[in-house]
N, C-alpha and C positions, 0 to 999 in steps of 0.2 A: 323679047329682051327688055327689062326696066328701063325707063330713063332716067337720067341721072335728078338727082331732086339737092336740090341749094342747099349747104351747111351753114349754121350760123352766119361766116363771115360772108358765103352766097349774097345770104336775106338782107345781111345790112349791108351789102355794096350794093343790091337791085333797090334799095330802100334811097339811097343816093345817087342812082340814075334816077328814078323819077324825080327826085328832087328837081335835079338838074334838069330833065326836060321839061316838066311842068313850068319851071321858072322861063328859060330858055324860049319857048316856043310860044307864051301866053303875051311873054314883051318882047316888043319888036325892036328895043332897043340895046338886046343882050345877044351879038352873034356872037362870042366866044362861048358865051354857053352853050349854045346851039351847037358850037361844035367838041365842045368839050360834051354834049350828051350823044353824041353820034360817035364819039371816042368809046366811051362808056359801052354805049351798045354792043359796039365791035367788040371788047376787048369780053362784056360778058356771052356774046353770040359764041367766041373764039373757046371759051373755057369752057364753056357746053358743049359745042364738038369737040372738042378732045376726051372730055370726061364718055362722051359717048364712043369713041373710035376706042378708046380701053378699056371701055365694059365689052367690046366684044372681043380682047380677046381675054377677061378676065371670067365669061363663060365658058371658054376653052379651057380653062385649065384641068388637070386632073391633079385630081389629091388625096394623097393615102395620111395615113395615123396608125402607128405601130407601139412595139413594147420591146425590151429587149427580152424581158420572160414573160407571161401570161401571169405566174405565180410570185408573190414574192412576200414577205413577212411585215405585218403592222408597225412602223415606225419607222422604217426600214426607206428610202430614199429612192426612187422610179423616176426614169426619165420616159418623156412622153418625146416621141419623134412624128414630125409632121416633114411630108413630102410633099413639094409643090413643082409640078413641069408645066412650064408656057411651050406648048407646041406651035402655037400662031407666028409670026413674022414682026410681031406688036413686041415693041419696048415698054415695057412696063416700069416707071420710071418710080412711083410711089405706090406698094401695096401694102396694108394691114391684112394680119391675120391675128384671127382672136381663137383663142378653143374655149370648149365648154367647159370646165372642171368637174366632175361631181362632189357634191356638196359637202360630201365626208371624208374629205382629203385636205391636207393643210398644204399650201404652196411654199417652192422653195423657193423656186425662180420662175416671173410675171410669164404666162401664159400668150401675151401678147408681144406681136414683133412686129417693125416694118421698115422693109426693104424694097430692091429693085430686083426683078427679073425681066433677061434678055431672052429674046427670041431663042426659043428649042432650049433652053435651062432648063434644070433643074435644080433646085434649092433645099437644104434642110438645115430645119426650126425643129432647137431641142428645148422641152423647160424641165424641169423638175416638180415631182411633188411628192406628199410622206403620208399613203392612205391609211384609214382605221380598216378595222379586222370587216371582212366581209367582200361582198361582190361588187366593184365600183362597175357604172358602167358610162359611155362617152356614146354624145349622142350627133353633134355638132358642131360644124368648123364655120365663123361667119371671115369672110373675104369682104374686102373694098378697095377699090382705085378712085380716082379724079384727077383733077387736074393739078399742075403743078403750084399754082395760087390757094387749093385748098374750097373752093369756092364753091363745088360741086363733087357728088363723091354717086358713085354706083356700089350698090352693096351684094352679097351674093350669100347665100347659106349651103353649107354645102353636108349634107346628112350622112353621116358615117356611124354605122352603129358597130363598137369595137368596146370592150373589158377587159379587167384583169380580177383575180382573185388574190386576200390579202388573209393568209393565217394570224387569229389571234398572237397577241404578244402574252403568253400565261405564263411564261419564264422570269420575269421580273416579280411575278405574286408569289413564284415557285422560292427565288433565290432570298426572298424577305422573309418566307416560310421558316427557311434553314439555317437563314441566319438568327432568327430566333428560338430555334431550336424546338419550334412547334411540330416538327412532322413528326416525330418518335412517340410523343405522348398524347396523341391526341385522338389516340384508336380505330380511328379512319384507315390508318395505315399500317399500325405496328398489331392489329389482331387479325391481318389481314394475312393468311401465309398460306400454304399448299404442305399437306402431308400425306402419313400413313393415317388415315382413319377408316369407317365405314361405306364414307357419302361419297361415288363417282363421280369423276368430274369430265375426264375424256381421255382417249387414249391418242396416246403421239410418240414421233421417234425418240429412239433414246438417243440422252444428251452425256456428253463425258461429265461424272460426279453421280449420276443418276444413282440409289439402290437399287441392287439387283433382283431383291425382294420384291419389286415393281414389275417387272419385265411378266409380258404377256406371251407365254408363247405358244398359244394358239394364234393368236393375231401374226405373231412374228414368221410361224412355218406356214399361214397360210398369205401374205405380201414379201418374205424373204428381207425382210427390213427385221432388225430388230427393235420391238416396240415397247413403250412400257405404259402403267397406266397413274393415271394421275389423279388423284384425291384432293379433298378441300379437310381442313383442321375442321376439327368441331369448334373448336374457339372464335372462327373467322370473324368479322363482321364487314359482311358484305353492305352494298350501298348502292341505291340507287339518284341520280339527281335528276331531278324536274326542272327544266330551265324553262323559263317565260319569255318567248321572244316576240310578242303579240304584237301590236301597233302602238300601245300603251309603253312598251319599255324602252322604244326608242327616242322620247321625250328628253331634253336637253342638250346640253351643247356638244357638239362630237367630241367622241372617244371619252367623256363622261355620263352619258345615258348609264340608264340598269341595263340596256342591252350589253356594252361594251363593259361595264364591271363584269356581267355573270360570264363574259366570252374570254376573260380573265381568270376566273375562279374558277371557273366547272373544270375547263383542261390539267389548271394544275393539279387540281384536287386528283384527276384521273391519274395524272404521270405520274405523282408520289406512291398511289396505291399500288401503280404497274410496276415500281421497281420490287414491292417488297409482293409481287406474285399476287396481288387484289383483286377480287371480283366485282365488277360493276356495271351497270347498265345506265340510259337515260332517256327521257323523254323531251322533247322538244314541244314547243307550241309554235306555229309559225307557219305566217300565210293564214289560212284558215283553216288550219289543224293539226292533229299531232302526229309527231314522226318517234316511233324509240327502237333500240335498238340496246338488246341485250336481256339477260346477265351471259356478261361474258369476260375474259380475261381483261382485265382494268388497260391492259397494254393496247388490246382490239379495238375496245372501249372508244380509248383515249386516241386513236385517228383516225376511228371513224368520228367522231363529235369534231376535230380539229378540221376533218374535212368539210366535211357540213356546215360549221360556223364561216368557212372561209367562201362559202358562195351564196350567203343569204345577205340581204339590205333591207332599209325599212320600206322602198317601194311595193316589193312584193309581201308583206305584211298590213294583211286589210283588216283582219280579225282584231278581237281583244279577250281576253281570258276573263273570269274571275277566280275567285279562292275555291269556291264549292266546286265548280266543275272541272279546277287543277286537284284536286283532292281525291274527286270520282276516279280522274284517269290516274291518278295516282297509287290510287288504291288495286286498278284490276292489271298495274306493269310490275309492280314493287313486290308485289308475293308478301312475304317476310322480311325484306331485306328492310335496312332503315332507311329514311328516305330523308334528304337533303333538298329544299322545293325553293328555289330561288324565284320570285316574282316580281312584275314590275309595278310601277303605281298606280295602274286603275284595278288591280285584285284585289282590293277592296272594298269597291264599289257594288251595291246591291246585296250583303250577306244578308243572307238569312242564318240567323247561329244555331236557331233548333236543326235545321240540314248538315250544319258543320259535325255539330253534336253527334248528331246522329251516324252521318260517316266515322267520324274521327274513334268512333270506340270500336269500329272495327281495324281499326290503322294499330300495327306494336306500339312503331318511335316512329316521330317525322318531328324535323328542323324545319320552319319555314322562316325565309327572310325576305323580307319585303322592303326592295330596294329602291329606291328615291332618288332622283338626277341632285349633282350635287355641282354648285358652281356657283357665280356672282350672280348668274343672270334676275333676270323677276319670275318669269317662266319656273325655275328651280325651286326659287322659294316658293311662290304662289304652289306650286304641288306638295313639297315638301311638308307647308302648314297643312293642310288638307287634310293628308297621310296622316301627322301626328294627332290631329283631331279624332280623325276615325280610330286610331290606334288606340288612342289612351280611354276612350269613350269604350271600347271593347274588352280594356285588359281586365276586369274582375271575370269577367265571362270567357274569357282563353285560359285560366287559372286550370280549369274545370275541364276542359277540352284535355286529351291527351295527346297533343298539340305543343309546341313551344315556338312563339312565334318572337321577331326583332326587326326593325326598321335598320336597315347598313346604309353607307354610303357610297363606302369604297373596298373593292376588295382586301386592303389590307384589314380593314376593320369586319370586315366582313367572315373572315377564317379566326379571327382573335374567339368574334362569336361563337361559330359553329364551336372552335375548339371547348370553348369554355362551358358550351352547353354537354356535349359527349362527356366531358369529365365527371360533368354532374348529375 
């Protein structure tokens, strides 16, 4: 078990006993002091055992940290509960507790508490906090007692590994969408529809509205279900999006990273395509490689990407992307489809453009936007000049590319883009 080690006010009261005994005992003419440093003594002897007689039973304690859901949505307000039981027979007259927060959560209410717990108690400490989209995770609860003067403190760490996962908030990029009136015309969504044409797409139950025209009934007389089959328009244009979740886009200040824009933009993009029946796939970059998933109905699409954004963090992201080898994977997930490449700000770093080139004339369409942390901080800007360096130094040579490439910041400006490029 530790022993207790002097706090500030400890150091500078043992600082004033020697005082006082040095004086005291050097002159033979000072017995008040003498006994005033034998007071002293006592009084710091007395606060050291106690600090120690409450560190043992502040090693007894047990303690949990809970949620009330595992799951809850970006922005969205969580409380954190901590349980504390003293099973010892020790009054614990003064105890702090501190929890860990992780780093990409904003506090509502101070994580820190201090209180008293009596013998066989139980205690609970709630705080608040309002995490960004992804995986938070908690690692540790630090404990301290001492004595009632403050003067000595025993500390204790107590290691709890417990999470929650936080679904993007892409609903607020979705409702600014609409309210602008960008989803109808911007082709992403309104050529995106299911018919009678040639191209299969899959067969499924029949739904009330369906044409009869559809119904499959060989499939039907041999599962007793009746079934129909499902086609894609010749018109569609399907899509694929490449999102950059590398180690590089989680750069700036939480919930303003290129991570947290694209965990904004990719979902809504998906949900608008799902309602008007879209097909779309995506690929992910993250951790140290790529994850994709699709083409498949934009609705599918759209929670598996929602799930997957909601359990990834920049811890587990060690890799870093560039343009060229987002491009290659781009090129063998995307088939046909057009391709939406959202990147963070080290994908730019190391091009080689004859390789671009050279890819890029086997690619139909592809949108790439390269996205930059945006905020007061110096960090933000020191990247963002970077970025526009390399940018502007490269655009006679992207002309050429069949490629269309834009620096965003935030996702609202970010879909004005995209829009404004598909129109064109």
């Amino acid at each position: 078990m530790p022993r207790p080690v002097p706090t500030f006010k400890g150091f500078a009261f043992g600082l004033l006993f020697s005082l006082v005994l040095f004086t005291g005992f050097l002159g033979s003419g000072y017995p008040y002091l003498q006994a005033l440093a034998i007071v002293l003594a006592s009084f710091l002897a007395g606060a050291y055992g106690y600090a120690s007689w409450q560190a043992e039973a502040l090693y007894r304690l047990r303690v949990e940290r809970g949620f009330p859901y595992e799951r809850t949505v970006e922005g969205s307000n969580l409380n954190v509960i901590i349980k504390i039981k003293n099973p010892s027979s020790i009054h614990l007259y003064r105890i702090e507790i501190a929890d860990e927060v992780p780093w990409r959560s904003k506090l509502i209410v101070n994580p820190v508490f201090v209180s008293t717990i009596g013998p066989n108690e139980t205690k609970t400490f709630v705080y608040t906090i309002r995490p960004m989209f992804g995986r938070h995770r908690w690692n540790q609860i630090r404990i301290s007692v001492g004595d009632p003067f403050g003067l000595f403190r025993v500390k204790r760490t107590v290691r709890i590994i417990s999470g929650i996962s936080a679904t993007p908030a892409w609903s607020e990029v979705e409702e600014w969408i609409k309210k602008e009136d960008l989803a109808g015309s911007s082709g992403i969504v309104s050529r995106t529809r299911r018919g009678l044409s040639l191209e299969f797409f899959e067969i499924r139950d029949y739904q009330l509205g369906d044409d009869v025209r559809k119904v499959v009934w060989s499939v039907t007389a041999r599962t007793g279900k009746l079934m129909v089959r499902e086609d894609l328009d010749e018109v569609r244009a399907s899509f694929h999006i490449f999102i950059d979740l590398s180690s590089d886009s989680w750069v700036g200040p939480p919930g303003r990273s290129p991570a947290d824009i694209m965990a904004k933009l990719a979902p809504a993009l998906l949900n608008l395509a799902a309602r008007s029946g879209g097909i779309a796939g995506f690929t992910v970059f993250y951790g140290d490689g790529w994850r994709s998933y699709g083409p498949s109905r934009a609705s599918e699409t759209f929670e598996k990407l929602v799930a997957m954004l909601s359990v990834m963090s920049p811890e587990d992201s060690r890799s870093r992307t560039v343009l060229r080898k987002a491009l290659e994977e781009a090129m063998l997930r995307a088939e046909d489809r057009q391709l939406l490449i959202l990147l963070g700000p080290g994908a730019l770093g190391g091009i080689a453009w004859s390789e671009i080139a050279k890819i890029s004339s086997k690619i139909r369409d592809a949108f790439i936007g390269i996205i930059v942390p945006w905020g007061d901080d110096e960090v933000s800007k020191a990247i963002s000049k970077l970025e526009e360096d390399v940018f502007k130094s490269k655009r006679d040579e992207t002309k050429k590319l069949r490629l269309r490439m834009s620096l965003i910041r935030n996702p609202f400006i970010a879909w004005e883009v995209i829009w404004n490029v598909l129109e064109h």
